[in-house]
KETOR-282934 format. One record per atom (N, C-alpha, C): x, y, z. Coordinates in Angstrom, 3 decimals. Example, Ala and Ser with C-alpha at 12.3 -4.5 7.8 and 13.67 -1.06 7.14 Angstrom:
# KETOR-282934
       xx       yy       zz
   13.190   -5.690    7.800
   12.300   -4.500    7.800
   13.200   -3.300    7.800
   12.850   -2.250    7.080
   13.670   -1.060    7.140
   12.900    0.030    7.870
# end
This chain:
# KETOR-282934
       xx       yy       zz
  212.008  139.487   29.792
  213.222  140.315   29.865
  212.861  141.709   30.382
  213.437  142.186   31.316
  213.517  143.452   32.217
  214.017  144.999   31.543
  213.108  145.336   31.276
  213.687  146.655   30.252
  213.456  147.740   30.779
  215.079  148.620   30.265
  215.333  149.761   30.897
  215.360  150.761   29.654
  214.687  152.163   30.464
  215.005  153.633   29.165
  216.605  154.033   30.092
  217.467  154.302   28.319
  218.871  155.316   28.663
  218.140  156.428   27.506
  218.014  157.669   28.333
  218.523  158.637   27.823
  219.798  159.355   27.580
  219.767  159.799   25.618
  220.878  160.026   25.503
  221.478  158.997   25.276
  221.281  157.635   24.618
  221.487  156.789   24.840
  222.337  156.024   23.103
  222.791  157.632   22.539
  222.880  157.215   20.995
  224.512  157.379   20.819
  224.881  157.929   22.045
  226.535  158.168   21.727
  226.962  158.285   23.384
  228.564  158.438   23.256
  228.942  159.027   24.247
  228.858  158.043   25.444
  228.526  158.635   26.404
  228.215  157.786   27.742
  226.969  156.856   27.671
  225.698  157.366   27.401
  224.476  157.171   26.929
  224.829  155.784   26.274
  225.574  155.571   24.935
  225.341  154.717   24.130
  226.619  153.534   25.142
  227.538  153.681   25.792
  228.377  153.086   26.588
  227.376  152.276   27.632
  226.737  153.124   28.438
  225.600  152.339   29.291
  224.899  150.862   28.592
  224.186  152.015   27.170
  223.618  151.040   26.491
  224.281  149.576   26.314
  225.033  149.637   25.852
  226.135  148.583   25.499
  226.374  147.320   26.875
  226.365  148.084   27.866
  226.666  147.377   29.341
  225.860  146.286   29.638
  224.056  147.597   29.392
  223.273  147.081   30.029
  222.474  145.632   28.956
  222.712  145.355   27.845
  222.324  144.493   27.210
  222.915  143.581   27.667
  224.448  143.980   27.766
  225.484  142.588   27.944
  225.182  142.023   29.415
  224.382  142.971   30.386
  223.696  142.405   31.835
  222.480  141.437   31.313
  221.655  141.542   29.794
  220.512  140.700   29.876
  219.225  141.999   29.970
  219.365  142.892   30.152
  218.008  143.983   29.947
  217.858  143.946   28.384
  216.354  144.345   28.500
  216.128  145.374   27.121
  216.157  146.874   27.198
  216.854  147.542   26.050
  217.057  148.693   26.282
  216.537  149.503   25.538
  215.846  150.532   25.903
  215.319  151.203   24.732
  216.121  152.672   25.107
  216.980  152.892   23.793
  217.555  154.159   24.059
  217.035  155.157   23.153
  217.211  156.348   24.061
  216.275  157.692   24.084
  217.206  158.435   23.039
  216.769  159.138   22.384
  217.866  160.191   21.213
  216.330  160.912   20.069
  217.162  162.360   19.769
  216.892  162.650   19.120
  216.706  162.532   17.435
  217.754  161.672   17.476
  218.567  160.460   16.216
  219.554  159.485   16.407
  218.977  158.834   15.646
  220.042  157.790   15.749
  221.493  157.801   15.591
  222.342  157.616   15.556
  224.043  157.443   15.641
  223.783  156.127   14.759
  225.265  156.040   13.805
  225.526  155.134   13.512
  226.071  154.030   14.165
  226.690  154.551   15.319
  227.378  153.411   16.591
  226.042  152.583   16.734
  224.711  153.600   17.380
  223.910  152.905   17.894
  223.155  151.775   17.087
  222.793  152.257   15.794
  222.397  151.370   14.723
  223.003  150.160   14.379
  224.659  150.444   14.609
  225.288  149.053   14.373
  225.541  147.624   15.726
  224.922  148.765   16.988
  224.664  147.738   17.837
  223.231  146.797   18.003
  222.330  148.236   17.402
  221.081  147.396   17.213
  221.097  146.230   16.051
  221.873  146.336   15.272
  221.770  145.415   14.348
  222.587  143.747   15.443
  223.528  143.805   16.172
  224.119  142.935   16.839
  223.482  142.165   17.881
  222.440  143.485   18.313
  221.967  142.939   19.833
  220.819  142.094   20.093
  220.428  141.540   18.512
  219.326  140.118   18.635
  218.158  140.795   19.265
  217.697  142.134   19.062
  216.665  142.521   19.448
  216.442  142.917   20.703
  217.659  143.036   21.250
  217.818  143.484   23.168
  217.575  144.793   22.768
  217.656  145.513   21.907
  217.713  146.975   22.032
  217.012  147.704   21.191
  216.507  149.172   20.997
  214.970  149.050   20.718
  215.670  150.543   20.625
  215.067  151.683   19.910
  215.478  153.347   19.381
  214.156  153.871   19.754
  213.896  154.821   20.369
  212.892  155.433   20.164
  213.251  157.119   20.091
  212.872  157.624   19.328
  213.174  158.969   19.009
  212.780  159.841   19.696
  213.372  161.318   20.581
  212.094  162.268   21.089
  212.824  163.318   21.888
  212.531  164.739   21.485
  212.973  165.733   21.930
  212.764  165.926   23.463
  213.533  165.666   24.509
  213.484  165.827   25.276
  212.640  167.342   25.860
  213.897  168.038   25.041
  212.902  169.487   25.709
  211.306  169.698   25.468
  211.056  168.929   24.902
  209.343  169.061   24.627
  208.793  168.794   26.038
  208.517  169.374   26.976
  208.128  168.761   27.933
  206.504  168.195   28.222
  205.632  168.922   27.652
  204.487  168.541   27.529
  204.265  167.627   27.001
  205.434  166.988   26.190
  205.102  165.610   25.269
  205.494  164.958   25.984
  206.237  163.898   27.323
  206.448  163.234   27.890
  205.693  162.331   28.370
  204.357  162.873   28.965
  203.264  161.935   29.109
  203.302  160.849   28.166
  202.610  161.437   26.886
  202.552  160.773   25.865
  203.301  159.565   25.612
  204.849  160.142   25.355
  205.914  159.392   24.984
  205.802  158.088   25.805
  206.029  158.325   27.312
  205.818  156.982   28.343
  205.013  156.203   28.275
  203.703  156.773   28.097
  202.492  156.005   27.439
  203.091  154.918   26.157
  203.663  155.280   25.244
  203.802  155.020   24.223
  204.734  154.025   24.245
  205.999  154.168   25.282
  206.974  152.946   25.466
  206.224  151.861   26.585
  205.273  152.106   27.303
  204.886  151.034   27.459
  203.915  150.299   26.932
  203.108  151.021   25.888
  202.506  150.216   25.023
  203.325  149.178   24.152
  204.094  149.666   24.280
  204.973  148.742   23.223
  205.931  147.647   23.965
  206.658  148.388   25.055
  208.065  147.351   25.758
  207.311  146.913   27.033
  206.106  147.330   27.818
  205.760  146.912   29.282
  206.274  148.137   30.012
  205.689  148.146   31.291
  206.457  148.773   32.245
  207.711  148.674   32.404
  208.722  149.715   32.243
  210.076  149.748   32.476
  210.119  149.264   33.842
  211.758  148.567   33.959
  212.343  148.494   35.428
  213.265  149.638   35.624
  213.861  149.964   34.871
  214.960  150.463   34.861
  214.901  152.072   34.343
  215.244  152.999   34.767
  215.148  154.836   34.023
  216.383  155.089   34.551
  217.109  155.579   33.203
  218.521  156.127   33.391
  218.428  157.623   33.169
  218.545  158.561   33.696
  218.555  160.206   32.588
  220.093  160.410   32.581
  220.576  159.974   31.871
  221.656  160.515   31.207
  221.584  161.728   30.245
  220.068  161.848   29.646
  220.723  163.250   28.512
  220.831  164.551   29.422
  221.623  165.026   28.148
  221.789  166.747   28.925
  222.857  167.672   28.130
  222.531  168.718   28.401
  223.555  169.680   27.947
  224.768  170.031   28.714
  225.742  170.316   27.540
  226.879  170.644   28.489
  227.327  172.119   28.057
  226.727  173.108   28.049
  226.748  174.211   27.219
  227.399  174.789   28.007
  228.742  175.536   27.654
  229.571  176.458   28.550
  229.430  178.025   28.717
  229.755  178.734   29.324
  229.564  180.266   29.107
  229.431  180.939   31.124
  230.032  181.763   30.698
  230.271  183.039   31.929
  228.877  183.286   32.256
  228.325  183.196   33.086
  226.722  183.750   33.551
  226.298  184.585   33.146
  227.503  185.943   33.395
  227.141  187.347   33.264
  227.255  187.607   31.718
  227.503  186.788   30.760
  227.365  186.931   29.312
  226.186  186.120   28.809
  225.906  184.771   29.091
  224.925  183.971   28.681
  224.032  184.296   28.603
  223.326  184.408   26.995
  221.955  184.732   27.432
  220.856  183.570   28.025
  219.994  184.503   28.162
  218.598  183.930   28.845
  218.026  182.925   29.004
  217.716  182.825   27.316
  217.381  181.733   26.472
  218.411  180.028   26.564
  219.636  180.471   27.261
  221.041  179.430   26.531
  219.819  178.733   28.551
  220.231  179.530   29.394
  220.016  179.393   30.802
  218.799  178.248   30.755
  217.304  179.142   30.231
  216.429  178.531   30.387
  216.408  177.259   29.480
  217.362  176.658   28.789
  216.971  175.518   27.941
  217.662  174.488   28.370
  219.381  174.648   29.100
  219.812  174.051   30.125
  219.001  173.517   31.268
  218.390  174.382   31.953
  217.372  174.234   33.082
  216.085  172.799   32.309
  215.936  173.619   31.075
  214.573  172.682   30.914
  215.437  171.044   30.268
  216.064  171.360   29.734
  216.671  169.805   29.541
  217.365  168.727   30.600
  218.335  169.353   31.266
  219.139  168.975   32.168
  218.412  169.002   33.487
  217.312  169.583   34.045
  216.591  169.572   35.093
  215.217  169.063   34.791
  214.194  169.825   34.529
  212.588  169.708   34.065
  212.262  168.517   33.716
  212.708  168.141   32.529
  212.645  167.135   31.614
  212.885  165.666   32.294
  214.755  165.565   33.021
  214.796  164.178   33.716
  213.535  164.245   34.938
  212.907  165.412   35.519
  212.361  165.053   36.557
  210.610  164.363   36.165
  210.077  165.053   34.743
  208.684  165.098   34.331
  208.841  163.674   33.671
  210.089  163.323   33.051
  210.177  161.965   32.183
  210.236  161.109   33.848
  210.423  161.139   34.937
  210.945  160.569   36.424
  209.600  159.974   36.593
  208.643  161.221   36.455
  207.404  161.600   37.379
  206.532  159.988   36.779
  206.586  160.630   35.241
  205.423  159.333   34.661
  206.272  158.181   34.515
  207.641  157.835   34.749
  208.135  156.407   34.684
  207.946  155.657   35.817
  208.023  157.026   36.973
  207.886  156.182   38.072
  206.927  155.219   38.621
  205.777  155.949   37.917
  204.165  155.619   38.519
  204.156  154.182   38.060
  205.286  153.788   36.715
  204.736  152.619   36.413
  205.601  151.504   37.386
  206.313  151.841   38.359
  207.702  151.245   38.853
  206.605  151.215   40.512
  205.979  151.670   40.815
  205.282  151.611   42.051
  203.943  151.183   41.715
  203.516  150.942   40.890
  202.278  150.017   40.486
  202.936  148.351   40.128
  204.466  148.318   39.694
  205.047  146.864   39.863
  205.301  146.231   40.852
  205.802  147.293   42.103
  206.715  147.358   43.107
  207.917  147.310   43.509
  208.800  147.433   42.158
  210.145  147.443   42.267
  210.454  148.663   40.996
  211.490  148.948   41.298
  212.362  149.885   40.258
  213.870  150.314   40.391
  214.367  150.580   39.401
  215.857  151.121   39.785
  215.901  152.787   38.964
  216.037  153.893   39.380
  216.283  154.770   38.522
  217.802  155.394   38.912
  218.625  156.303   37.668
  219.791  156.411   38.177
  219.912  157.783   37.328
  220.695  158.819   38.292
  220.532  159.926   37.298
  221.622  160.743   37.255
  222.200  161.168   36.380
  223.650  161.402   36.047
  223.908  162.708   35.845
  224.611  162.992   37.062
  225.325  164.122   37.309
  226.342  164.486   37.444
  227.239  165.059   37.796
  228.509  165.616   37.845
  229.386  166.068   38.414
  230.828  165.721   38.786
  231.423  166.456   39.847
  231.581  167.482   39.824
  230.902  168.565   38.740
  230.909  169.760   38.883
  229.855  170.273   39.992
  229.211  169.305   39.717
  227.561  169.863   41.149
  227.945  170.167   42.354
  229.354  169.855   42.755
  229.972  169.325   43.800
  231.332  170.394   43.623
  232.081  170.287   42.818
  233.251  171.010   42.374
  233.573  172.643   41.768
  232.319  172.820   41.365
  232.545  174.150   40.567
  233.074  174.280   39.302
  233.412  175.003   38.284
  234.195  175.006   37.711
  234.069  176.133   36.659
  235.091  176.899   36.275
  234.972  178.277   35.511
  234.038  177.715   34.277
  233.288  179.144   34.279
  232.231  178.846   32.637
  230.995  177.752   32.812
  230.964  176.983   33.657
  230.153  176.053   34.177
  228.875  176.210   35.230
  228.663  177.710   35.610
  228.163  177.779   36.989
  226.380  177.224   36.462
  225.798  177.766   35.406
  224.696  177.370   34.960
  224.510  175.413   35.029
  225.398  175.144   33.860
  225.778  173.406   33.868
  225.506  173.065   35.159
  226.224  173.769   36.268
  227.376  172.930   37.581
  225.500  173.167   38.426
  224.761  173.897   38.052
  223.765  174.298   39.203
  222.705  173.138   38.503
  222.347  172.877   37.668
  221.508  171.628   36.784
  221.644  170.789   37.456
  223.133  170.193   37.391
  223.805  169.231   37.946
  223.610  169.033   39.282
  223.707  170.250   40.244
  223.465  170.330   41.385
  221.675  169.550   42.022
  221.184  170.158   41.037
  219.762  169.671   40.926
  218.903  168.360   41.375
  219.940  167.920   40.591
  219.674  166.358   40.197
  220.125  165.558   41.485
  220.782  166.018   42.275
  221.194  165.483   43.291
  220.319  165.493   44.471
  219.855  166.730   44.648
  218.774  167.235   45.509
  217.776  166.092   45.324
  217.306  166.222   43.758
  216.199  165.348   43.220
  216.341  163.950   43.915
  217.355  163.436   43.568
  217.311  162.084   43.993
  217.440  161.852   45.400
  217.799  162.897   46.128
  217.673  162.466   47.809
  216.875  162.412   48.399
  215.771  163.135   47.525
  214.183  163.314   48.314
  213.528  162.519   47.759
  213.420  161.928   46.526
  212.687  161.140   45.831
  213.133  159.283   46.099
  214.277  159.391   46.670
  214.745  157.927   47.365
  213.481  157.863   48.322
  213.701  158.827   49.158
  212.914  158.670   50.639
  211.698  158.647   50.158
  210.931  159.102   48.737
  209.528  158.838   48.292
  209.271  157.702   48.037
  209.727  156.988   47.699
  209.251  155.967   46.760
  210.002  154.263   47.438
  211.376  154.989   47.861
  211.448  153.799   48.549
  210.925  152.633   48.799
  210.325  153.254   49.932
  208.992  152.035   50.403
  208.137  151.300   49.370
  208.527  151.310   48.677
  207.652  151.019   47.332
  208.575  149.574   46.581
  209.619  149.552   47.215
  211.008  148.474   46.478
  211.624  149.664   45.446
  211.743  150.865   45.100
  212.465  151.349   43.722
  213.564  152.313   44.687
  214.727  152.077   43.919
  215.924  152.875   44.406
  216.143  154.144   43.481
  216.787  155.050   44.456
  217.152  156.259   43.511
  218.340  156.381   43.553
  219.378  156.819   42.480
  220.781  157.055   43.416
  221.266  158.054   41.876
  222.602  158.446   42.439
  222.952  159.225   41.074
  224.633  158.794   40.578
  224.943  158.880   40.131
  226.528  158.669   39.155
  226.925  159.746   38.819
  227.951  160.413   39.401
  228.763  161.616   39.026
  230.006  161.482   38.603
  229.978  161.350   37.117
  231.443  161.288   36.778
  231.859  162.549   36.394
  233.785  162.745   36.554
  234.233  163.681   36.180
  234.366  163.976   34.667
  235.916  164.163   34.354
  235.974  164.883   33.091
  236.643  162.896   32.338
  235.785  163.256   31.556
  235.306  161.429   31.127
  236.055  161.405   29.525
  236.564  160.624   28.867
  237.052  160.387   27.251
  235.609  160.608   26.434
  234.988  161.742   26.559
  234.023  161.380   25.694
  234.050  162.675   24.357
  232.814  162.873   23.967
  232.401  164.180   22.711
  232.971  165.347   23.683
  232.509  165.139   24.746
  232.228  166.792   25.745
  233.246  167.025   26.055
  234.571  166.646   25.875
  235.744  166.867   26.851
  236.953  166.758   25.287
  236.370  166.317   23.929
  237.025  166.076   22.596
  237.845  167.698   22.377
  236.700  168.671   22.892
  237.351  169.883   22.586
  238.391  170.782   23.162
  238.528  169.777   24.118
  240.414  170.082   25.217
  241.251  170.057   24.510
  242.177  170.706   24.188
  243.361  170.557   23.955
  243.988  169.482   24.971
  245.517  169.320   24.421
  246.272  168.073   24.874
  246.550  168.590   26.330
  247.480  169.709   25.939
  247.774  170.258   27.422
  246.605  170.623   28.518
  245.785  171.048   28.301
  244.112  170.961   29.498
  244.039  169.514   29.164
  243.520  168.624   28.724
  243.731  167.174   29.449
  244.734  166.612   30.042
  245.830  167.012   29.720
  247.016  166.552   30.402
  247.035  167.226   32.277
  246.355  168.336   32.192
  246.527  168.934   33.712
  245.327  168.835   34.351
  243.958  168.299   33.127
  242.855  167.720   34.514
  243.627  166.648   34.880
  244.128  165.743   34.011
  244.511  164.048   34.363
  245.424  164.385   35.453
  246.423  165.452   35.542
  247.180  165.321   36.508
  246.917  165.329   38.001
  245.728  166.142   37.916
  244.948  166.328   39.162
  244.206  165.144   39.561
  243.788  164.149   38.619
  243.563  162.891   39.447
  244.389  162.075   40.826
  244.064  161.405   40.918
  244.791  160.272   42.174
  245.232  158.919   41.191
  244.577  158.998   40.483
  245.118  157.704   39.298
  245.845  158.622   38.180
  245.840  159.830   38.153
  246.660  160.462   36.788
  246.272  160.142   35.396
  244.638  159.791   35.420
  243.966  159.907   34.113
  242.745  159.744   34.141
  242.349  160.174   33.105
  241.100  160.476   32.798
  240.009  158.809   32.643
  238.857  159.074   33.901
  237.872  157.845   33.201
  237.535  157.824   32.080
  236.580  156.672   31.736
  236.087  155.896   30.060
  234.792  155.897   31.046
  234.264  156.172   29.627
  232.348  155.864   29.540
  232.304  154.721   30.502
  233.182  153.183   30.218
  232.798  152.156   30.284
  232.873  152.403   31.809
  233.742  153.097   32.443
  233.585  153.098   33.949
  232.667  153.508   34.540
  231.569  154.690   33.897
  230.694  155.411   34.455
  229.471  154.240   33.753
  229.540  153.246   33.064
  228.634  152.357   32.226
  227.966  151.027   33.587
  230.250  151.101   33.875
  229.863  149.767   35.095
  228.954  150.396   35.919
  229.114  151.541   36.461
  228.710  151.840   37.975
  226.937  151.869   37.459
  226.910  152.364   36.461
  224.885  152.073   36.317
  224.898  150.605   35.981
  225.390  149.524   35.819
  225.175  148.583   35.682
  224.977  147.764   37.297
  226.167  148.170   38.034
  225.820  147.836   39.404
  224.335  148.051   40.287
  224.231  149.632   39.575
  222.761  150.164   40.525
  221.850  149.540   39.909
  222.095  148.871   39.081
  220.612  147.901   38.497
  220.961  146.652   39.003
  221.535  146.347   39.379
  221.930  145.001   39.269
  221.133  144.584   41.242
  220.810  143.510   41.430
  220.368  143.270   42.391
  221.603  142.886   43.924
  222.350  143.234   43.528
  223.553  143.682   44.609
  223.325  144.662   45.248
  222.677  145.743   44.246
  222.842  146.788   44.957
  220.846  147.127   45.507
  220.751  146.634   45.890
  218.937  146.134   46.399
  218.737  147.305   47.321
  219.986  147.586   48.349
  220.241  148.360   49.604
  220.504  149.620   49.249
  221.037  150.018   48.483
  221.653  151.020   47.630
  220.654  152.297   47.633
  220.687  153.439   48.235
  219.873  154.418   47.553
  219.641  155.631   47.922
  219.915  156.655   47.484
  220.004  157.947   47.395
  221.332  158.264   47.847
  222.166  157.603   47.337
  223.611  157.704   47.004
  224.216  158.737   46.328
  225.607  159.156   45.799
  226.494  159.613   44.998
  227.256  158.594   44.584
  227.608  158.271   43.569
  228.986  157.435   42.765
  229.499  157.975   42.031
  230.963  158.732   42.647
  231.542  159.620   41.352
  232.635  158.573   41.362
  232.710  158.781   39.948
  233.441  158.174   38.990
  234.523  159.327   38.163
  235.496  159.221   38.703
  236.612  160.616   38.168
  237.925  160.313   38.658
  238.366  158.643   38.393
  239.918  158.371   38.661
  240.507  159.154   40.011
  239.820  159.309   41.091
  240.377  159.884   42.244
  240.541  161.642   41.879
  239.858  162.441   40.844
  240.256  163.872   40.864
  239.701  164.507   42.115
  238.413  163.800   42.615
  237.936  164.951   44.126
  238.161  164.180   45.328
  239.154  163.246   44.985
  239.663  162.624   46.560
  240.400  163.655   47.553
# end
């Protein structure tokens, strides 16, 4: 059985993927700082498809390690999702320093250093799928967001140059940008601000995890073989 890391993988979108990618037949080992009770009650369901491993992302010097450590145990991954990340809001010119540099190191540093040592094991197999989740803000802008929206921006860069690396190797890179999604991060809208992002869609509502779940289920899936250094936003038609 073909096993993939979701980071972030204990709630939210993260734990939605999770959910997908078992029901495709992977093993999943999802990434969190703790467990969720959602996630626990799927591990109890999923006959052993799915696997917790605990670990502060922002630690970055510990990453080596960690990878080491999931393949001692699960094999070489096929599959690297970076879904975790912060969604921390704030005006630039107020934010401090500290809020900046920990965004940067989670949402940037981290998916690229956790990238670096997953990859090596994905080009010593000769195949891989990695998929890395960003945002139509990277693309869109959006007040209070410019820190978030530039992370985001990041990740995109990342994966266009790192397709053309590794490529040749059989491993795809591509990214998933969904918009403003039913999840934790978007819970703290009021009715009326969800009611006028949704309006701004082309479908007039807001995506589900499970939509941004399918589209990483596709980029793993051997359909998409051709597939790579893509965008897939997922946001009910809002940046059509």
């Amino acid at each position: 059985m073909r096993h993939v890391i979701v980071t972030g993988g204990s709630r939210g979108l993260g734990l939605a993927m999770t959910r997908r990618l078992i029901a495709d037949g992977f093993h999943v080992v999802a990434v969190a700082r703790k467990e969720s009770d959602e996630l626990r009650a799927l591990m109890a369901e999923s006959a052993g498809a799915l696997s917790f491993a605990a670990f502060d992302l922002s630690r970055i010097d510990d990453i080596p390690d960690f990878v080491l450590g999931l393949k001692k145990s699960h094999g070489a991954p096929y599959g690297l999702v970076n879904n975790a990340g912060l969604g921390t809001e704030g005006l630039l010119a107020t934010m401090h320093n500290s809020q900046i540099e920990m965004l940067t190191r989670v949402n940037v540093t981290a998916p690229i250093v956790l990238t670096k040592y997953v990859v090596r094991n994905m080009m010593s197999a000769g195949e891989g799928r990695i998929v890395n989740i960003s945002s139509i803000i990277a693309a869109t802008g959006y007040n209070g967001l410019s820190v978030y929206g530039a992370t985001k921006a990041a990740l995109v860069g990342f994966t266009k140059s790192l397709s053309r690396e590794v490529g040749r190797m059989g491993i795809t890179v591509n990214v998933v940008a969904p918009g403003f999604i039913e999840t934790e991060m978007t819970s703290g809208l009021g009715d009326e601000d969800r009611a006028t992002i949704a309006g701004r869609a082309a479908l007039r509502r807001l995506a589900a995890p499970a939509d941004v779940a399918n589209a990483v289920s596709f980029l793993l899936d051997a359909r998409a073989g051709n597939v790579t250094g893509s965008v897939m936003t997922i946001d009910a038609g809002a940046t059509a």
